[in-house]
LUMMARMAR-861541 format. One line per field, with one value per residue (C-alpha): y, x, z. Coordinates in Angstrom, 1 decimal. Example, Ala and Ser with C-alpha at 12.3 -4.5 7.8 and 13.67 -1.06 7.14 Angstrom:
BEGIN
y: c(-4.5	-1.1)
x: c(12.3	13.7)
z: c(7.8	7.1)
% end
This chain:
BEGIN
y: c(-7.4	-4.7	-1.7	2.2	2.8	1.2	1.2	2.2	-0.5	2.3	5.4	3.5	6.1	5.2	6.0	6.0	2.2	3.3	1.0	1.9	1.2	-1.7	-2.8	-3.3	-6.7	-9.5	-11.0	-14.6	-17.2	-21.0	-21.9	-25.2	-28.0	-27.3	-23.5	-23.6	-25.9	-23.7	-20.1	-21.7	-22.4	-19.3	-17.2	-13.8	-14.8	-12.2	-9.9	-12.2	-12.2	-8.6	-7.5	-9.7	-8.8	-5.5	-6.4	-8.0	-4.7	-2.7	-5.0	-4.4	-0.7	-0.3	-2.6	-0.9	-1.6	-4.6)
x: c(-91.8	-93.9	-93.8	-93.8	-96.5	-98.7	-100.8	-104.5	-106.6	-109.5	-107.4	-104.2	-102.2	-99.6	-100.2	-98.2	-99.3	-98.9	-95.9	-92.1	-89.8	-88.0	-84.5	-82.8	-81.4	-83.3	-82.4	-82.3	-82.0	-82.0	-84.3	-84.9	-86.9	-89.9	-89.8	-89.6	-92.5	-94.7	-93.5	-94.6	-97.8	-98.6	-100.5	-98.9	-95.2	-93.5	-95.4	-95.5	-92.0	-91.5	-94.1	-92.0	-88.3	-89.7	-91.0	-87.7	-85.7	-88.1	-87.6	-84.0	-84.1	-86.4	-85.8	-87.8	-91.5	-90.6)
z: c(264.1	265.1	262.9	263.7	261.3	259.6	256.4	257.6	255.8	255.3	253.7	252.4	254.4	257.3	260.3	264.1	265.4	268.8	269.2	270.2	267.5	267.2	267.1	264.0	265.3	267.4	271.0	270.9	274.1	274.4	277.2	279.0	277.4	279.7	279.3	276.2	275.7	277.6	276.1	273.0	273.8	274.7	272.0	270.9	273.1	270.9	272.7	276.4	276.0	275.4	278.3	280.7	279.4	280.1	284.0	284.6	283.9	285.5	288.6	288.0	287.6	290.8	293.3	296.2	294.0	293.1)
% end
């Protein structure tokens, strides 16, 4: 999970990581067989996953720039 701050490998101190905080509690889903096989292949799908959750919503939210 990413983390609000983090430890700054040249001063020890912790600083903002740029990154939203995250929930307390996961989201899980069963997907298909061949989904899944191919979300995980993909390098970094935490954050694949979390772009496109995102998209979706946006699409959602918006409908007209979709």
């Amino acid at each position: 999970m990413t983390q609000k701050y983090q430890r700054d490998s040249t001063n020890g101190k912790y600083v903002e990581s740029g990154q939203a905080e995250m929930a307390a509690r996961p989201i899980s889903v069963r997907l298909p067989l061949d989904i899944d096989e191919k979300v995980r292949a993909i390098p970094n799908r935490t954050e694949f996953l979390r772009k496109a959750i995102a998209k979706a919503l946006q699409e959602i939210e918006n409908p007209q720039s979709a």
